[in-house]
C-alpha positions as CSV (number, residue, x, y, z in Angstrom):
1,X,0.0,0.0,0.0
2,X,1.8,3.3,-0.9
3,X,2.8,6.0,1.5
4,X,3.3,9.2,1.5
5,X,7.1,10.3,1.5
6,X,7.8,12.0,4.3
7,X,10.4,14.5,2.6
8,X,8.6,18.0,2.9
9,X,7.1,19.4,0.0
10,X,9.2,22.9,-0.1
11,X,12.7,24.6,0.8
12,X,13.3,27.2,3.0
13,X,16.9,26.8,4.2
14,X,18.6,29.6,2.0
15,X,22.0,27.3,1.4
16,X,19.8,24.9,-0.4
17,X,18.2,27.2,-2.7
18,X,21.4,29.2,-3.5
19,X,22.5,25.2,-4.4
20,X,19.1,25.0,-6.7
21,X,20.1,28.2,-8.2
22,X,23.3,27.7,-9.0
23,X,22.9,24.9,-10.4
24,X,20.3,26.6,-12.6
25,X,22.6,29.3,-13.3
26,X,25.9,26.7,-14.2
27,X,23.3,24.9,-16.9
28,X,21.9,28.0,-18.3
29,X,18.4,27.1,-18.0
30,X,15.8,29.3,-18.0
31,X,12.8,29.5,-15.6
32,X,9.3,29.9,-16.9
33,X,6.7,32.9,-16.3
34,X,3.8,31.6,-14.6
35,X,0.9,34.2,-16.1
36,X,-1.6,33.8,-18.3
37,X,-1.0,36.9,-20.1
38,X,2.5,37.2,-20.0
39,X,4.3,34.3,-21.9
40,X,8.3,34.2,-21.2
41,X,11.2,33.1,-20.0
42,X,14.3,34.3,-17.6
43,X,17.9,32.9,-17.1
44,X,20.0,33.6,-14.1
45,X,22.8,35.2,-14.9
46,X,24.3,36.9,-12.0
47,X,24.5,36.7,-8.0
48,X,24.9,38.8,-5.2
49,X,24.8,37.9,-1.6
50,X,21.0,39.2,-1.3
51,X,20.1,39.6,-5.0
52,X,20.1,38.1,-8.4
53,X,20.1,39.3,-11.7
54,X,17.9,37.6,-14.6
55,X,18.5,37.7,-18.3
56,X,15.1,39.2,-19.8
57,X,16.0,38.4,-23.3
58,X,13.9,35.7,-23.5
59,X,11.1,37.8,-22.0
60,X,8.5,39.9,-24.1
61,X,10.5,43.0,-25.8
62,X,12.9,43.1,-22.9
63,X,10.4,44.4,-20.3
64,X,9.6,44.1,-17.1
65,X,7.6,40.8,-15.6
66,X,5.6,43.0,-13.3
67,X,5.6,46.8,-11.7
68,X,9.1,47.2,-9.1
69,X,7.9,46.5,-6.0
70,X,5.6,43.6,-7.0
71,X,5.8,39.6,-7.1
72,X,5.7,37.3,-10.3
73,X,5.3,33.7,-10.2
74,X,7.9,31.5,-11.8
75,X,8.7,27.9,-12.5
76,X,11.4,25.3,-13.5
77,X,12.2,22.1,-13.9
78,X,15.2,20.8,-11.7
79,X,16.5,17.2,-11.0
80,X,13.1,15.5,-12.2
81,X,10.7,17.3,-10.0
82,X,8.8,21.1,-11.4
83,X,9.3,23.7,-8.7
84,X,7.8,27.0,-8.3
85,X,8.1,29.7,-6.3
86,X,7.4,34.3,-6.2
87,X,10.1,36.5,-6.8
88,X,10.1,40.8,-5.9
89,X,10.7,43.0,-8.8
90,X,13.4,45.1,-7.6
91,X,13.6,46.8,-10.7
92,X,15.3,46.8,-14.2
93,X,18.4,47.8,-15.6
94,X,21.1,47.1,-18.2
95,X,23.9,44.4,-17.4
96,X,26.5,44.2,-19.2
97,X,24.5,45.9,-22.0
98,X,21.3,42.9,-21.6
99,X,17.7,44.1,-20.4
100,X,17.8,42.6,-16.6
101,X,15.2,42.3,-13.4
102,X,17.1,42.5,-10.0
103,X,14.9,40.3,-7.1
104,X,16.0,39.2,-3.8
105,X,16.6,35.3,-2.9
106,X,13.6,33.6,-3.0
107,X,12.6,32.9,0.9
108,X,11.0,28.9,0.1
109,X,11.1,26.7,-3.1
110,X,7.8,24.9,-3.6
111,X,7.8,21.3,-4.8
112,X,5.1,20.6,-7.3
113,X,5.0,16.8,-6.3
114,X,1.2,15.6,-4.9
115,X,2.2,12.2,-4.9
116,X,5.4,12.2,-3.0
117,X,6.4,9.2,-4.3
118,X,10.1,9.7,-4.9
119,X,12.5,11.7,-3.2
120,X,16.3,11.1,-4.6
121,X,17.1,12.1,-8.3
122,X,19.3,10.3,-10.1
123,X,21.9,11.9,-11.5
124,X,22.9,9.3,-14.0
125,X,19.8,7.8,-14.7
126,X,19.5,4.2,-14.0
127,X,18.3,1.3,-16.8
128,X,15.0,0.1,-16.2
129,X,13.2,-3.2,-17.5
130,X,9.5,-3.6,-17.1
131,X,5.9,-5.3,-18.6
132,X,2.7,-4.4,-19.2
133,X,-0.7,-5.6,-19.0
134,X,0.0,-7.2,-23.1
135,X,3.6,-8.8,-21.0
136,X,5.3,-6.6,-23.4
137,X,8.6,-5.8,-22.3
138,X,9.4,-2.1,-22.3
139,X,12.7,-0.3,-21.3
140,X,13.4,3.2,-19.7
141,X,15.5,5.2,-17.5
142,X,14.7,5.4,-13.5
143,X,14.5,9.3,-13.2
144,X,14.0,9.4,-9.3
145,X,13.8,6.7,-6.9
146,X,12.6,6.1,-2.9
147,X,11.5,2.7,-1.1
148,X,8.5,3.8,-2.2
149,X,8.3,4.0,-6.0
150,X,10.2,5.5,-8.8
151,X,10.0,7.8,-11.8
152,X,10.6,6.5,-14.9
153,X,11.5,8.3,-18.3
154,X,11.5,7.2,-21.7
155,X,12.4,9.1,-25.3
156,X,9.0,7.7,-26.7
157,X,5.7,8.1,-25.0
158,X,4.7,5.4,-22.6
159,X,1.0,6.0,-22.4
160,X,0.5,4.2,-25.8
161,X,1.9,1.2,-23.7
162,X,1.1,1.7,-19.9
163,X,-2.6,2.8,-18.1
164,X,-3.1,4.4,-14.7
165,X,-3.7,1.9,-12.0
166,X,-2.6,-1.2,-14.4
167,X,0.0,-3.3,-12.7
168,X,3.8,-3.7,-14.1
169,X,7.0,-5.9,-12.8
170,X,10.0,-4.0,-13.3
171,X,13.5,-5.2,-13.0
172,X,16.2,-1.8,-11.9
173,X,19.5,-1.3,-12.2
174,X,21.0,0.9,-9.7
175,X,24.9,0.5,-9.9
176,X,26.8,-2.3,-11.0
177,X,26.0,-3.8,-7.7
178,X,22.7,-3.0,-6.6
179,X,19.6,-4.2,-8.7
180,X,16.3,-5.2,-7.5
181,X,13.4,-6.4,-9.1
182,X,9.5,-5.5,-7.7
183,X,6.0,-5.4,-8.6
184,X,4.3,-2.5,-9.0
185,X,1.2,0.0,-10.5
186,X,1.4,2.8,-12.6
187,X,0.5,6.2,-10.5
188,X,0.6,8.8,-12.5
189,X,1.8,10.4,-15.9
190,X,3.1,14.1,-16.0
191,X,5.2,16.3,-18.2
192,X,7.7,18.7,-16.1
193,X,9.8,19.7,-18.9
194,X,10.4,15.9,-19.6
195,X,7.7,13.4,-19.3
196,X,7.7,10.9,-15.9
197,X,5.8,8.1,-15.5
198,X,5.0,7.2,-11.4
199,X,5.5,3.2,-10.6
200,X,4.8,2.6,-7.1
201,X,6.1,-0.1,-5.5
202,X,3.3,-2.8,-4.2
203,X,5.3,-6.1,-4.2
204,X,8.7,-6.0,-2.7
205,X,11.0,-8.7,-0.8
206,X,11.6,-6.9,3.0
207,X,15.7,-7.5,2.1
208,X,15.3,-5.8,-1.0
209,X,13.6,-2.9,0.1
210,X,16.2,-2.1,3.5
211,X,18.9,-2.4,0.5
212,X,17.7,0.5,-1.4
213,X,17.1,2.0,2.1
214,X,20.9,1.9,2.9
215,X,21.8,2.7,-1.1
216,X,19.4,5.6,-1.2
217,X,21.0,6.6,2.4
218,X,24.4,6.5,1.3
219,X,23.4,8.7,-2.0
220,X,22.0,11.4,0.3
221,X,25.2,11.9,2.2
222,X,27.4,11.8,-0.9
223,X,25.0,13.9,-2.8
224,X,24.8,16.4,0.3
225,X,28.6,16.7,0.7
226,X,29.4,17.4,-3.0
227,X,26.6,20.0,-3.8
228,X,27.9,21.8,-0.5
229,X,31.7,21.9,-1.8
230,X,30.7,22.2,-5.4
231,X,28.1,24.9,-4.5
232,X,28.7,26.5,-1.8
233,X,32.6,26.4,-0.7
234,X,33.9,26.0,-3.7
235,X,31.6,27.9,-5.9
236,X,32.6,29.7,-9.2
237,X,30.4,31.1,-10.9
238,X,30.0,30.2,-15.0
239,X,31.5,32.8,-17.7
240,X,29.0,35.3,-18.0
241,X,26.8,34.8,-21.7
242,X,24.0,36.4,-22.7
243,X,20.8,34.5,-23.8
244,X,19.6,35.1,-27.4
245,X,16.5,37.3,-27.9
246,X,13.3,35.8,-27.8
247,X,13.0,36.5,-31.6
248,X,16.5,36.5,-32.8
249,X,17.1,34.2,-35.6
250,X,18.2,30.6,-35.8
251,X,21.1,29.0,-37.7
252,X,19.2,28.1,-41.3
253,X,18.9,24.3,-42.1
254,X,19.4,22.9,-44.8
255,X,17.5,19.9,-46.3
256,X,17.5,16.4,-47.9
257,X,14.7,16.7,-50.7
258,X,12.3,18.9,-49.4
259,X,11.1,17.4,-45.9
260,X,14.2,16.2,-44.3
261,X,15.9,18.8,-42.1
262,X,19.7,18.2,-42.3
263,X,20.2,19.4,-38.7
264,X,17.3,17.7,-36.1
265,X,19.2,18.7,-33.3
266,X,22.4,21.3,-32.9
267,X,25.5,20.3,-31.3
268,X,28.6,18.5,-30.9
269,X,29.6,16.1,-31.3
270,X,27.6,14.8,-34.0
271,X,25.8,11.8,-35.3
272,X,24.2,11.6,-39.1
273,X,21.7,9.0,-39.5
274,X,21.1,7.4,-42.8
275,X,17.7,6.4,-43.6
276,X,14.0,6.9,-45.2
277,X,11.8,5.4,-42.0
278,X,11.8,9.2,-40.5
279,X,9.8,8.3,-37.6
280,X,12.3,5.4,-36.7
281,X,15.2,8.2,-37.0
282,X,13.4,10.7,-35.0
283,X,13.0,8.5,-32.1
284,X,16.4,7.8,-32.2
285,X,17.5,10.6,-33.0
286,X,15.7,12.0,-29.7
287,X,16.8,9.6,-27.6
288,X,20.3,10.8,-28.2
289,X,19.7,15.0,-28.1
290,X,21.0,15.4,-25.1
291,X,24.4,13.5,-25.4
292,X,24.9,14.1,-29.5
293,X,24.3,16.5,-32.2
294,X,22.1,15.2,-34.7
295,X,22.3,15.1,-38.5
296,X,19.7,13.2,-40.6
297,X,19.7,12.3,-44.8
298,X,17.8,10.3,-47.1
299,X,20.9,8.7,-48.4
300,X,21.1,10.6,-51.7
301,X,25.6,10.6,-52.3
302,X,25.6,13.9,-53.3
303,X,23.2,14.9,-50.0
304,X,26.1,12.6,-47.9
305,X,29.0,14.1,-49.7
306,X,27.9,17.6,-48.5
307,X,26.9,16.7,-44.9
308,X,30.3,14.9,-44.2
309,X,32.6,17.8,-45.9
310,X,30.0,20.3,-43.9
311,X,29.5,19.3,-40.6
312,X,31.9,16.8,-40.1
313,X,30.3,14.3,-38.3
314,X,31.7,11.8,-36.3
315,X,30.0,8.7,-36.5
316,X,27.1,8.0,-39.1
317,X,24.2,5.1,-38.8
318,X,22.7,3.8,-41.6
319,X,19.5,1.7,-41.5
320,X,20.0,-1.7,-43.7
321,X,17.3,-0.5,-45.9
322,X,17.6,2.9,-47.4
323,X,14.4,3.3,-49.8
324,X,14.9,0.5,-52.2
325,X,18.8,0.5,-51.5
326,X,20.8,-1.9,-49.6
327,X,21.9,0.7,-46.5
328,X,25.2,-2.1,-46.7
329,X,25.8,-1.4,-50.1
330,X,25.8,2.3,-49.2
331,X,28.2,1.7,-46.1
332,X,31.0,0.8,-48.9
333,X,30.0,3.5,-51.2
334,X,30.6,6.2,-48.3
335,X,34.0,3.9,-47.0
336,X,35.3,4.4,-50.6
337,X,34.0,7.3,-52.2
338,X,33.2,9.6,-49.5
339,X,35.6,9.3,-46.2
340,X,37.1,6.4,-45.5
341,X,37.9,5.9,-41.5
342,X,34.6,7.2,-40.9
343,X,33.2,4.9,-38.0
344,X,29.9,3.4,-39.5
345,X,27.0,1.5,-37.2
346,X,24.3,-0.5,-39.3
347,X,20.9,-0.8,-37.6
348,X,18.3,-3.5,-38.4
349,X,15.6,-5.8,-37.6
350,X,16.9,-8.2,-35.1
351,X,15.7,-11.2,-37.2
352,X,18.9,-12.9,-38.6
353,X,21.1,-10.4,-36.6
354,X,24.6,-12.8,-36.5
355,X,24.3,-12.9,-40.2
356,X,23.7,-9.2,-40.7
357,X,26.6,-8.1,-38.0
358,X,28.9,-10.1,-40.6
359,X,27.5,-8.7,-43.6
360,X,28.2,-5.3,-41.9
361,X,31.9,-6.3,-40.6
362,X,32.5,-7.2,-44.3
363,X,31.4,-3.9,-45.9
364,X,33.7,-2.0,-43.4
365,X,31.2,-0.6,-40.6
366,X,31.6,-1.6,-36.9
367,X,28.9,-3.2,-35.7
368,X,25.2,-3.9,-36.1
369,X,22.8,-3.0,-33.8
370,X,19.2,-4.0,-34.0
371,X,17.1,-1.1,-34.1
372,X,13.3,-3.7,-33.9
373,X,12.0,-4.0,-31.9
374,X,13.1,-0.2,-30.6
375,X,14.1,-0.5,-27.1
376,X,15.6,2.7,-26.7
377,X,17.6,2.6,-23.4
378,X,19.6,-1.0,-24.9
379,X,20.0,1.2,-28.4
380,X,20.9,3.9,-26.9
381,X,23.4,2.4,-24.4
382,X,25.5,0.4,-27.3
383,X,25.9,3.6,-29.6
384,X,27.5,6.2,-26.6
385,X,29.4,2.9,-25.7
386,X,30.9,2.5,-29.4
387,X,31.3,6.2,-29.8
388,X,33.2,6.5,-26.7
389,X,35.3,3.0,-27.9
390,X,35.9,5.0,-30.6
391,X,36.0,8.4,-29.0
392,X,39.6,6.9,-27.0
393,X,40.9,5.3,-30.3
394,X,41.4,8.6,-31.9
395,X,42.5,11.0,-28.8
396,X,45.2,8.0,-28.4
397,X,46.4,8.0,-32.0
398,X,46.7,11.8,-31.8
């Protein structure tokens, strides 16, 4: 029977929420206006002992969130929960030549978390294997985690597979050493900048449970000890940038045909997947945004010849079919005609897998990974894995 996690539902000690802000302010990410009328966004971008500074780039032409002297409601997601709290309008200014608001520290953080379910976030989020009511078995990430339940995350929606109040058996992995398995029912279902599915625990051996009690005890001290040095004794704050403009303009991107955007998600490094099933490369292509840049083509040579020479990628993925094209017969084309010690991963139906991995060895990419059915935790754990493998080969050949 679930219980309600005793961890309180706000923050009021002021160390702690000049650790949430910081941490805010060392990613760069923004915090949402909560008003109906006024759409927006601010970012943190300097700190005094009783005042910070937002960026109001990202806020309607520059201006003011409300009248000096008066509070606005704000919002952000941090560490798999949404908190909210007021800030004071102190008043507005230019910094360092950028539109800024001046408040005061925020006196409490307010936990938007009914459920109470979880109360330790993960900070390297933790493989999860579980089933639904068809005994499908479904992978995803453990967001956050208490003896009572966890969080769960995937790059692909789960409600198409999972129902409120249906019943699951999941199987976590929380270090190399500690894994447990348990039954459980689905809580919830809520999007706080990424979408979290509640399990809560309702079938769990007594030895099992007192071990993630001493894991999750042992993370809290750890946790504790190095936000306080990294935060608080230690703390330096980032290199000063300034936010884009709300309506400044976006690097162009350039397209395959007429519907394939070359550039699905900025950054480096970068990945270029091959294919024409867009909807398989967009889900994977999402499920790697926030560790990879992402390039996507059709397969047309001459589209490949200018990606490559362009933005330089540094691995590409082909599917095995490419339209009517043999994606293998492409690998070689690209190995020989195009650059040949790019790294190359074919993906594939799993069916007859052994015999594809082969075919691929033999047309010069690295490996084959089977890409159907998608479970996007396993895929996604095998490509960082063979770009970091790959990632050491060249820093050591340098």
């Amino acid at each position: 029977m679930f219980k309600s996690n005793p961890k309180a539902q706000h923050i009021d000690d002021s160390n702690q929420i000049r650790i949430v802000l910081r941490k805010l302010q060392e990613k760069w990410t923004p915090i949402q206006i909560v008003d109906e009328e006024e759409k927006g966004q601010l970012t943190l971008i300097q700190e005094e002992e009783n005042a910070l500074f937002f960026s109001l780039a990202g806020f309607q032409g520059g201006k003011a969130p409300s009248p000096p002297g008066s509070d606005f409601a704000v919002k952000f997601f941090y560490e798999g929960k949404q908190y909210q709290t007021c800030l004071k309008c102190l008043g507005t200014g230019k910094l360092d030549g950028t539109a800024a608001v001046k408040t005061p520290l925020p006196k409490r953080l307010h936990i938007n978390d009914r459920f109470q379910l979880t109360n330790f976030h993960l900070g390297k989020p933790c493989p999860v294997i579980f089933t639904n009511h068809f005994n499908k078995v479904l992978d995803a990430e453990a967001i956050n985690i208490s003896e009572f339940g966890v969080d769960i995350h995937s790059h692909v929606s789960l409600r198409e597979d999972l129902k409120e109040g249906e019943t699951t058996f999941l199987t976590i992995q929380l270090d190399p050493k500690t894994s447990f398995k348990a039954g459980g029912k689905v809580l919830y279902f809520v999007d706080y900048g990424m979408s979290l599915t509640g399990i809560e625990f309702t079938k769990i051996e007594e030895s099992q449970r007192r071990s993630i009690l001493n894991w999750l005890k042992d993370q809290h001290i750890h946790k504790a000890q190095k936000e306080r040095q990294t935060y608080l004794t230690n703390w330096v704050p980032p290199v000063k940038r300034m936010p884009p403009p709300q309506d400044a303009p976006t690097r162009k991107k350039g397209y395959d045909f007429s519907d394939y955007p070359t550039v699905f998600v900025e950054g480096e490094p970068s990945l270029l997947l091959v294919g024409t099933d867009h909807d398989m490369l967009k889900k994977l292509g999402e499920s790697l945004r926030d560790r990879f840049g992402i390039l996507l083509s059709k397969g047309r040579f001459q589209n490949l010849e200018e990606i490559v020479s362009t933005h330089q990628p540094k691995m590409i993925l082909i599917a095995e079919k490419v339209g009517s094209a043999s994606g293998f017969d492409l690998c070689r084309t690209i190995l020989d005609r195009i650059v040949s010690d790019m790294p190359i991963l074919m993906l594939g139906d799993k069916q007859g897998s052994d015999e594809k991995r082969n075919r691929a060895l033999s047309v010069g990419a690295v490996d084959f990974i089977p890409t159907k059915p998608f479970l996007v935790h396993f895929i996604r754990e095998q490509i960082v894995d063979l770009y970091k493998a790959f990632e050491t080969t060249d820093d050591s050949s340098i």
